[in-house]
PDB file of N, H, CA, C and O in Angstrom:
ATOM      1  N   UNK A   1      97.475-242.242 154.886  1.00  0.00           N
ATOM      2  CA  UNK A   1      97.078-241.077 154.151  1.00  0.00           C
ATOM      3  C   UNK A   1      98.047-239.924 154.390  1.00  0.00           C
ATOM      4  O   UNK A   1      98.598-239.501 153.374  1.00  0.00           O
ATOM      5  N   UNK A   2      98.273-239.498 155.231  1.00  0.00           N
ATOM      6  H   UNK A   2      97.826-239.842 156.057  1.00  0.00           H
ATOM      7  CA  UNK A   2      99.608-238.864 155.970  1.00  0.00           C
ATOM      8  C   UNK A   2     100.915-239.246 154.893  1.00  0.00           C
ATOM      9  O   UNK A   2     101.311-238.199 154.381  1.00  0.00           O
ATOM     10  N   UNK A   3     101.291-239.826 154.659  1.00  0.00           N
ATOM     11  H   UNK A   3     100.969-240.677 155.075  1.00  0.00           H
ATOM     12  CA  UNK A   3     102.820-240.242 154.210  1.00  0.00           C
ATOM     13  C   UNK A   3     102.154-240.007 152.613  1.00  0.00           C
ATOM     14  O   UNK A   3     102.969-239.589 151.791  1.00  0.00           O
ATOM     15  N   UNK A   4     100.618-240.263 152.076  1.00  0.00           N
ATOM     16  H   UNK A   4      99.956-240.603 152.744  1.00  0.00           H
ATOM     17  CA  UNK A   4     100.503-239.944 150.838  1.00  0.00           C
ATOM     18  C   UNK A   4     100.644-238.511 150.723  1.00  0.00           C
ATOM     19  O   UNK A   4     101.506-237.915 150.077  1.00  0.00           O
ATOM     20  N   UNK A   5      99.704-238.017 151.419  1.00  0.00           N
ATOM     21  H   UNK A   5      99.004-238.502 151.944  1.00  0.00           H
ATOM     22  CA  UNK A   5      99.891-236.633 151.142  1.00  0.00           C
ATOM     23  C   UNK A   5     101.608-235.774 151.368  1.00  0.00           C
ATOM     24  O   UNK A   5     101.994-234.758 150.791  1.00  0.00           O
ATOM     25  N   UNK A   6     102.021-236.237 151.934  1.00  0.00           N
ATOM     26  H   UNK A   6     101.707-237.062 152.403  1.00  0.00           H
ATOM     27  CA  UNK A   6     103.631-235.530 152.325  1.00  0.00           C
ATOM     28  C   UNK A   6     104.325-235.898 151.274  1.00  0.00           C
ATOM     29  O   UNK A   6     105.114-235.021 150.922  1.00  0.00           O
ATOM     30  N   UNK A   7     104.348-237.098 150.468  1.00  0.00           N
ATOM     31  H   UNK A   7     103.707-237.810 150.753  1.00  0.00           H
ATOM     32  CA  UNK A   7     104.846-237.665 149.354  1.00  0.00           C
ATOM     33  C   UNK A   7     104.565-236.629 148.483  1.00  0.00           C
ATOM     34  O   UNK A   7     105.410-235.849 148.042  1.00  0.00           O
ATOM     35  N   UNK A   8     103.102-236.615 148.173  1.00  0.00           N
ATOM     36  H   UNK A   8     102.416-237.248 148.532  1.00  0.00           H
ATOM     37  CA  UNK A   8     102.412-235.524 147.213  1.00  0.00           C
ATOM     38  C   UNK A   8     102.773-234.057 147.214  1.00  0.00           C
ATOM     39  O   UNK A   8     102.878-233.524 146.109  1.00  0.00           O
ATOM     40  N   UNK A   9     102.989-233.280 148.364  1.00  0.00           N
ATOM     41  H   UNK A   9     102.903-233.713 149.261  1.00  0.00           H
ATOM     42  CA  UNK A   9     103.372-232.712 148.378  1.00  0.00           C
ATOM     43  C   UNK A   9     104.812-232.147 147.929  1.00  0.00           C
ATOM     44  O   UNK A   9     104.970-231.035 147.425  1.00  0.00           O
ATOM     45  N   UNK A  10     106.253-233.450 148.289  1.00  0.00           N
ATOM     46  H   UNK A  10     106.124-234.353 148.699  1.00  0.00           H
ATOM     47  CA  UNK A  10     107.117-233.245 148.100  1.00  0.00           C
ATOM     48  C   UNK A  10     106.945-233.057 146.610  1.00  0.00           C
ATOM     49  O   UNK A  10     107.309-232.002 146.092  1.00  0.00           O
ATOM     50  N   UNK A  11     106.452-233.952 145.955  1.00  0.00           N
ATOM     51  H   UNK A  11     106.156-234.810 146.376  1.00  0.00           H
ATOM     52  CA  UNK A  11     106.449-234.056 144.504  1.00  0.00           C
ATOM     53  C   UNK A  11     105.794-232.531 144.124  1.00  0.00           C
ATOM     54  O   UNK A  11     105.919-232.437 142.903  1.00  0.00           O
ATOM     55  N   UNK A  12     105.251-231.493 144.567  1.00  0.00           N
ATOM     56  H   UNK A  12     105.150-231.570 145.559  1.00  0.00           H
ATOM     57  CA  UNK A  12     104.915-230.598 143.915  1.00  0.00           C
ATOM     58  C   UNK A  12     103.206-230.853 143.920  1.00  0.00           C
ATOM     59  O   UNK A  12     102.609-230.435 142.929  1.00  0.00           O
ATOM     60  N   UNK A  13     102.500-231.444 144.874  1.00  0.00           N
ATOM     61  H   UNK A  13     102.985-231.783 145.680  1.00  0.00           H
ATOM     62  CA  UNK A  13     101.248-231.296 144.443  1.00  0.00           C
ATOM     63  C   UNK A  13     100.779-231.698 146.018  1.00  0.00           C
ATOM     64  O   UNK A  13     100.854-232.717 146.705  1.00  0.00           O
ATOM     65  N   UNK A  14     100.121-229.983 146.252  1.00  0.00           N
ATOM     66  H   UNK A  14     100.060-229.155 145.693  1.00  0.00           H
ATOM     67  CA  UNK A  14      99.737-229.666 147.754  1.00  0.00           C
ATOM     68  C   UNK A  14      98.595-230.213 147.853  1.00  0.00           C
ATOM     69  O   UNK A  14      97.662-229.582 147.355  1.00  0.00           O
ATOM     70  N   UNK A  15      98.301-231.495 148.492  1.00  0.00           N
ATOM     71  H   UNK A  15      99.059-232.008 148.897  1.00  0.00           H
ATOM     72  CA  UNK A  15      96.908-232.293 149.069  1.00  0.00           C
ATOM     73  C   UNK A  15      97.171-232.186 150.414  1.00  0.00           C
ATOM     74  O   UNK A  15      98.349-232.047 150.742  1.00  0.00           O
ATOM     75  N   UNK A  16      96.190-232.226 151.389  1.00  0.00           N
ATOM     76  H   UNK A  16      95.233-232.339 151.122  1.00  0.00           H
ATOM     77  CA  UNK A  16      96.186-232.100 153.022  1.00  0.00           C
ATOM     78  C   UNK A  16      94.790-233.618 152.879  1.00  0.00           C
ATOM     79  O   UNK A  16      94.147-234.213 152.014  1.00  0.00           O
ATOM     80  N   UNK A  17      94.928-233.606 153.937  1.00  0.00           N
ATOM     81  H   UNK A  17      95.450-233.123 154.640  1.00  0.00           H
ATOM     82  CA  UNK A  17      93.712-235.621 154.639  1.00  0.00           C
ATOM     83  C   UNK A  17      92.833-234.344 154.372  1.00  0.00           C
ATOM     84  O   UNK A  17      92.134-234.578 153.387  1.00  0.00           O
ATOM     85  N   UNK A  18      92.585-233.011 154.897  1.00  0.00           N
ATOM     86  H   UNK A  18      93.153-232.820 155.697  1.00  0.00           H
ATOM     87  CA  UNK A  18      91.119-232.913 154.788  1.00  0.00           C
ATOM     88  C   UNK A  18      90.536-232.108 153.449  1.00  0.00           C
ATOM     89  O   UNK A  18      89.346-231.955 153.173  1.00  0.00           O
ATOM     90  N   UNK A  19      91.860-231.562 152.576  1.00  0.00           N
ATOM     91  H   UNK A  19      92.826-231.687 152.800  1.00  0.00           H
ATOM     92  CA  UNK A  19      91.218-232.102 151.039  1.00  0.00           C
ATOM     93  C   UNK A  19      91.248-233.403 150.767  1.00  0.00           C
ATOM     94  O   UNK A  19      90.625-233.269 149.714  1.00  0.00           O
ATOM     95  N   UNK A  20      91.401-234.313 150.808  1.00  0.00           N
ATOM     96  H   UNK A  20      91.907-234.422 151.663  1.00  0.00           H
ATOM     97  CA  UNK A  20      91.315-235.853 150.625  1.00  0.00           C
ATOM     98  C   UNK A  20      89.772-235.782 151.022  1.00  0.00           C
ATOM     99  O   UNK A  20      88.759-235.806 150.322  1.00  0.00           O
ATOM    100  N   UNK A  21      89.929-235.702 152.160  1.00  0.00           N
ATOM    101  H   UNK A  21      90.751-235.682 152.729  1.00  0.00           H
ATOM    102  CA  UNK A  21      88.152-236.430 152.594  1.00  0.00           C
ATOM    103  C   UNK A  21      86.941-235.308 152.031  1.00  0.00           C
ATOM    104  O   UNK A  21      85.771-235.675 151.922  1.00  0.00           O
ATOM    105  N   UNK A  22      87.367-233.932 151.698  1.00  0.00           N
ATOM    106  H   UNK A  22      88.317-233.633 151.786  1.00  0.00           H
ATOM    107  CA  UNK A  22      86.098-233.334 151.509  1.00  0.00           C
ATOM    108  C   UNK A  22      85.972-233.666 149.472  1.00  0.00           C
ATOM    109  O   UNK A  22      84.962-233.477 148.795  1.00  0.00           O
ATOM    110  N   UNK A  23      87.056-234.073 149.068  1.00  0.00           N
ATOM    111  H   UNK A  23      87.877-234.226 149.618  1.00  0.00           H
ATOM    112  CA  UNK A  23      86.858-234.532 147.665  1.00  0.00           C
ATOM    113  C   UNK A  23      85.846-236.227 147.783  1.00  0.00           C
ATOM    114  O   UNK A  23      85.131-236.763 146.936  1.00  0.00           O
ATOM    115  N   UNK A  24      86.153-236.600 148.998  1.00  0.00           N
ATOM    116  H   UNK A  24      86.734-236.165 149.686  1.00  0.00           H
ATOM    117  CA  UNK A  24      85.685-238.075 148.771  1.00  0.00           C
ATOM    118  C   UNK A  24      84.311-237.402 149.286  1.00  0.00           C
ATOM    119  O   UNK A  24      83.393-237.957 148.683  1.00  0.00           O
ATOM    120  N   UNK A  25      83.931-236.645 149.967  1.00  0.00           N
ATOM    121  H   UNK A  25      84.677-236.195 150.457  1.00  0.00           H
ATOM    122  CA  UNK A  25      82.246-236.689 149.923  1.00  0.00           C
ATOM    123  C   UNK A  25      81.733-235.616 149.150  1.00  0.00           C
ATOM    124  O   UNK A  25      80.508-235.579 149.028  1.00  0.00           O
ATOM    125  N   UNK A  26      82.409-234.742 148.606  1.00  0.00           N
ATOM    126  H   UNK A  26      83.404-234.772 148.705  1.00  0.00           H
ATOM    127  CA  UNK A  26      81.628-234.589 147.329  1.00  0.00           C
ATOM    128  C   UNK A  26      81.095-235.571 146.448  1.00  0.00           C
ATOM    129  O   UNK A  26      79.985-235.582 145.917  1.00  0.00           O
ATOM    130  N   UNK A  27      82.498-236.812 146.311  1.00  0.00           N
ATOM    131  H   UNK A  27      83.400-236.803 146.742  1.00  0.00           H
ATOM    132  CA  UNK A  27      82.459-237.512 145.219  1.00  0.00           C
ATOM    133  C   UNK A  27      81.072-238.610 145.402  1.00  0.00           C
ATOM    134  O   UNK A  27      80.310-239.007 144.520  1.00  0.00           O
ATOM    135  N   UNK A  28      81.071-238.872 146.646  1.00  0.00           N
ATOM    136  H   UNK A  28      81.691-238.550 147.362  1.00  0.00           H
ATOM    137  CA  UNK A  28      79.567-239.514 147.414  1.00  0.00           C
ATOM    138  C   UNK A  28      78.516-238.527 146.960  1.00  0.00           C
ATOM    139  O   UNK A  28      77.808-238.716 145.971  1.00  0.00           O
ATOM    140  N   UNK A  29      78.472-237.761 147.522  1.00  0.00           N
ATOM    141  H   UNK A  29      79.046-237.607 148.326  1.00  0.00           H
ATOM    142  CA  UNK A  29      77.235-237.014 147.374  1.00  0.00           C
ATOM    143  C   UNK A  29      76.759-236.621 145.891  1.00  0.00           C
ATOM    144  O   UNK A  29      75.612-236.712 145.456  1.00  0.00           O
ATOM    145  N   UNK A  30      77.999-236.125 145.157  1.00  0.00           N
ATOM    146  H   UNK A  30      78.931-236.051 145.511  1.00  0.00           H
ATOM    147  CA  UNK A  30      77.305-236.341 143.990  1.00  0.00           C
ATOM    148  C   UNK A  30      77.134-237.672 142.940  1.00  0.00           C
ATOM    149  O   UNK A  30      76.816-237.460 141.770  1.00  0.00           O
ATOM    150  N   UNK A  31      77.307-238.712 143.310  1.00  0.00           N
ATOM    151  H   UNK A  31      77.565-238.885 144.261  1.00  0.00           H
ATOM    152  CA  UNK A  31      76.811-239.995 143.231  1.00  0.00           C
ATOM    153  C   UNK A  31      75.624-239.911 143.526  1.00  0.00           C
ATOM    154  O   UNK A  31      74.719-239.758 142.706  1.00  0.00           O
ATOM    155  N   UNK A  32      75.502-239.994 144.653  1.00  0.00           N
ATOM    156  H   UNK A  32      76.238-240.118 145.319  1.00  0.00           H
ATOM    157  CA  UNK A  32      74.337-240.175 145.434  1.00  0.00           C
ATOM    158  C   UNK A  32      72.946-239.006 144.867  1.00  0.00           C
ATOM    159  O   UNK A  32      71.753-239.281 144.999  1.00  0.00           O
ATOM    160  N   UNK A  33      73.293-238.169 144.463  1.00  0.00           N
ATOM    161  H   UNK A  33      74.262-237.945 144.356  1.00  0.00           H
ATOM    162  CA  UNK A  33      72.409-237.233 143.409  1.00  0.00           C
ATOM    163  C   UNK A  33      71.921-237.236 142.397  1.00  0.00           C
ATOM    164  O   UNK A  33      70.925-236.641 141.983  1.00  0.00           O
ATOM    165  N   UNK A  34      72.759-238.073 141.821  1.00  0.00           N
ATOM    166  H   UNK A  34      73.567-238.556 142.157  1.00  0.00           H
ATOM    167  CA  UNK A  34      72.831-238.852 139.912  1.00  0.00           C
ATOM    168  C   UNK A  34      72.178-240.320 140.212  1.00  0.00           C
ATOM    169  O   UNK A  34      72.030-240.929 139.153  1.00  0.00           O
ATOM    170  N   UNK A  35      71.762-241.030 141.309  1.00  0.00           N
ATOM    171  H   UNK A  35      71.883-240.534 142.169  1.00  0.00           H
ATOM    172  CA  UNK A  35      71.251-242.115 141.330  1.00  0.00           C
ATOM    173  C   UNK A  35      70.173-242.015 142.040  1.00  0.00           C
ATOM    174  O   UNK A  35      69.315-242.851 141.756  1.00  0.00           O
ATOM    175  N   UNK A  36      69.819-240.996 143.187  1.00  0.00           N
ATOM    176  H   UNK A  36      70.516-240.317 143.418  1.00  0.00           H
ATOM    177  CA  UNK A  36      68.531-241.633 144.057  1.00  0.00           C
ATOM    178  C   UNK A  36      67.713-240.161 144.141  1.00  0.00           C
ATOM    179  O   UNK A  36      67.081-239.866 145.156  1.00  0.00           O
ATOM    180  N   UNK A  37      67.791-239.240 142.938  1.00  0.00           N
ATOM    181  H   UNK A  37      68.304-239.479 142.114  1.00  0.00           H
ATOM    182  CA  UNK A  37      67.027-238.416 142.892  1.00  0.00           C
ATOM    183  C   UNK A  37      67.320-236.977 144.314  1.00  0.00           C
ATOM    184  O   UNK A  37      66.638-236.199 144.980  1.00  0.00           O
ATOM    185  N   UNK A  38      68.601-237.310 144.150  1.00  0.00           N
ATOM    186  H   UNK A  38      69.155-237.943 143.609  1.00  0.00           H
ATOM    187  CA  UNK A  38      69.085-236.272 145.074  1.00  0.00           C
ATOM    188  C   UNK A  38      68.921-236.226 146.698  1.00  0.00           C
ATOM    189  O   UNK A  38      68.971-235.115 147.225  1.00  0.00           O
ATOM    190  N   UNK A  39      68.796-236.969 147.225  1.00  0.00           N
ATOM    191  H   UNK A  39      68.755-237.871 146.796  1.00  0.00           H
ATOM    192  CA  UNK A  39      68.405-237.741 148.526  1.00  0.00           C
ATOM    193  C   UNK A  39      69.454-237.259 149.191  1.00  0.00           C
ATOM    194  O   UNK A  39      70.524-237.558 148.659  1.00  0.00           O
ATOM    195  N   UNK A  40      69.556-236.463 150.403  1.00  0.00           N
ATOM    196  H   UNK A  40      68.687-236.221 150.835  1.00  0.00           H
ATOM    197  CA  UNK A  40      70.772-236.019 151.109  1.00  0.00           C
ATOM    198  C   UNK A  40      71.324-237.226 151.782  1.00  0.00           C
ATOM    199  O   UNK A  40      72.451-237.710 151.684  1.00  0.00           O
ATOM    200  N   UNK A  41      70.381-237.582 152.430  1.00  0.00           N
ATOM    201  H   UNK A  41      69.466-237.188 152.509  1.00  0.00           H
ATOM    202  CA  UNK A  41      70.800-239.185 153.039  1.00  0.00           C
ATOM    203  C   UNK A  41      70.338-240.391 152.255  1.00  0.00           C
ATOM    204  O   UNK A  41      69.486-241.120 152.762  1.00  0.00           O
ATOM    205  N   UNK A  42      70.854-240.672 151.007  1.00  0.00           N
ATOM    206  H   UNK A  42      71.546-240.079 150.595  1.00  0.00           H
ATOM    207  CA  UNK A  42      70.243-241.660 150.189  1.00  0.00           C
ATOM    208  C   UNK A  42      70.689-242.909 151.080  1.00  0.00           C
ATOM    209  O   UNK A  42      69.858-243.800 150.906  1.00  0.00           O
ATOM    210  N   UNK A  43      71.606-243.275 151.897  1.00  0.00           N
ATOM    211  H   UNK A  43      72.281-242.551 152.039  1.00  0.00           H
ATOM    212  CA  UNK A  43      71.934-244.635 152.151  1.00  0.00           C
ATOM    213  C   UNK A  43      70.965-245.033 153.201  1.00  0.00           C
ATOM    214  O   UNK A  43      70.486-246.164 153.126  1.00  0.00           O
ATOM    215  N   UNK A  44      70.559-244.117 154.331  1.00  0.00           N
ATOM    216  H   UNK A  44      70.948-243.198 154.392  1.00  0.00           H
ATOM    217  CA  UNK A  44      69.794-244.706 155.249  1.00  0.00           C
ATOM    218  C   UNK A  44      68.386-244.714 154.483  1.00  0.00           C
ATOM    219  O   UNK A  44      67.416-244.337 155.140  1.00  0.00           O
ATOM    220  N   UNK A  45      68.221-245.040 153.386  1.00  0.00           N
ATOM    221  H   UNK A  45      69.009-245.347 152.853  1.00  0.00           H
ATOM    222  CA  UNK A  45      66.629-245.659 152.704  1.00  0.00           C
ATOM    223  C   UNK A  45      66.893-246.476 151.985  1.00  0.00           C
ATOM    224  O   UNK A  45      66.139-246.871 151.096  1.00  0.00           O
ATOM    225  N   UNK A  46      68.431-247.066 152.298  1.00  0.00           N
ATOM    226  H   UNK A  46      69.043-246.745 153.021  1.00  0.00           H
ATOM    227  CA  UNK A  46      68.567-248.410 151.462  1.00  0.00           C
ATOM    228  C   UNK A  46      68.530-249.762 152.504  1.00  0.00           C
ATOM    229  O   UNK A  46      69.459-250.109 153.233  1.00  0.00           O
ATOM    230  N   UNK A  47      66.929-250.567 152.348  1.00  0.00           N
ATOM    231  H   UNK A  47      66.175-250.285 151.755  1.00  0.00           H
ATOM    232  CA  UNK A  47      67.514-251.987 152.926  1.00  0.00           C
ATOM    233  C   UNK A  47      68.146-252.798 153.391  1.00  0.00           C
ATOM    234  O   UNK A  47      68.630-253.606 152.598  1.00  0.00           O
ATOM    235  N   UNK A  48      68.435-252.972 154.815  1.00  0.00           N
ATOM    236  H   UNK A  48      68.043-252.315 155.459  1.00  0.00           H
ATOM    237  CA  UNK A  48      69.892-254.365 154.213  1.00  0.00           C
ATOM    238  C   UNK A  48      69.035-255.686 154.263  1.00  0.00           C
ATOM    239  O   UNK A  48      68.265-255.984 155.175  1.00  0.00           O
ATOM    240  N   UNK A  49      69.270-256.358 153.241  1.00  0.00           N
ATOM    241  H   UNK A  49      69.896-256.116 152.500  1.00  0.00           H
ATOM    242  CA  UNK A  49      68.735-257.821 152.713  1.00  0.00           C
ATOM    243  C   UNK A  49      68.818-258.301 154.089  1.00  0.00           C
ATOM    244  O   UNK A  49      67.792-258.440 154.754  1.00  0.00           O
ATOM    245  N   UNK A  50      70.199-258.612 154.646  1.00  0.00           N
ATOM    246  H   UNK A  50      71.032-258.499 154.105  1.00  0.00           H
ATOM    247  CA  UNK A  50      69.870-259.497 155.528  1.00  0.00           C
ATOM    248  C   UNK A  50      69.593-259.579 156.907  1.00  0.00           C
ATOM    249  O   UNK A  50      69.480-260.544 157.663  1.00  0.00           O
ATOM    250  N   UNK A  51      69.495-258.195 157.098  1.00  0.00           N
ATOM    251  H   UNK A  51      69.587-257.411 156.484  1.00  0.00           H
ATOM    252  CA  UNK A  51      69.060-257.596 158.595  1.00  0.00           C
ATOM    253  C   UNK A  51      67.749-257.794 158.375  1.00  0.00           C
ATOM    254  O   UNK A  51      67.261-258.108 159.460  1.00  0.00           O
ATOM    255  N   UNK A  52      66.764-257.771 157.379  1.00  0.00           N
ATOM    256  H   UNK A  52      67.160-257.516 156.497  1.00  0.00           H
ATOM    257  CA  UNK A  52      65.471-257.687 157.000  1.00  0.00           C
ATOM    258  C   UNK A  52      64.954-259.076 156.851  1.00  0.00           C
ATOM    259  O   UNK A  52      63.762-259.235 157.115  1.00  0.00           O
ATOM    260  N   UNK A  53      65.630-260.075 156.484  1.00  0.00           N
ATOM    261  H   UNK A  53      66.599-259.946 156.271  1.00  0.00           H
ATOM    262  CA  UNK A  53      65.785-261.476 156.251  1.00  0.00           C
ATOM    263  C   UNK A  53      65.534-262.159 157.941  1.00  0.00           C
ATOM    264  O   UNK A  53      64.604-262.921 158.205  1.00  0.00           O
ATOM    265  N   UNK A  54      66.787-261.596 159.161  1.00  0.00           N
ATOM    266  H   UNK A  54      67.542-260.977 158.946  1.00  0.00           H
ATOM    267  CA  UNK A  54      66.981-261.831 160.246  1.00  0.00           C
ATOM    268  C   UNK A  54      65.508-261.245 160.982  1.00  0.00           C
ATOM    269  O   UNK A  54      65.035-262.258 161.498  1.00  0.00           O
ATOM    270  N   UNK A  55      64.756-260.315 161.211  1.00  0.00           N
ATOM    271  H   UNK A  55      65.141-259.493 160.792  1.00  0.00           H
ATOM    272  CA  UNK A  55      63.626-259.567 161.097  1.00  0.00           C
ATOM    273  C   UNK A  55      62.459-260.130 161.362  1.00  0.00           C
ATOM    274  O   UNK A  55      61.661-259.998 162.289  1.00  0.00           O
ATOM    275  N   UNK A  56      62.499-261.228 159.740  1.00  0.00           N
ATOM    276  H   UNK A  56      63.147-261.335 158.986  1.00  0.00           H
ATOM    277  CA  UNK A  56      61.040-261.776 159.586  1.00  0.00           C
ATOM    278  C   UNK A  56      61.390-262.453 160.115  1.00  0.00           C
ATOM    279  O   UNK A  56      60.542-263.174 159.589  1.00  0.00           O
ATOM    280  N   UNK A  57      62.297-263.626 161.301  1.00  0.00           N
ATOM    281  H   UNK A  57      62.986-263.039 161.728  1.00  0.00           H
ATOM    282  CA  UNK A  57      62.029-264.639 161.413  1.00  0.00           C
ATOM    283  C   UNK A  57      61.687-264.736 162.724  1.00  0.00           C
ATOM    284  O   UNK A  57      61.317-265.815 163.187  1.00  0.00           O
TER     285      UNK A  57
END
């Protein structure tokens, strides 16, 4: 990510890792708003099949 952003930069287009990562959890979160009714933590109320599978037995 480092060598992208310095690339990017040379080219004329100022990105830093921590605009990188605060665009990627916007981009989560507002996913995550448009699908589970706005749930701050929508993932920890998602299931895992097979931990739940491992569970019952």
């Amino acid at each position: 990510m480092d060598a992208f952003c310095r690339i990017a930069c040379d080219e004329g287009h100022p990105i830093t890792m921590e605009g990188l990562f605060a665009m990627g959890q916007e981009y989560r979160d507002n996913q995550c708003k448009s699908t589970n009714g706005g749930s701050p933590n929508p993932y920890d109320s998602f299931e895992n099949t097979y931990e739940t599978f491992l569970n019952s037995l």
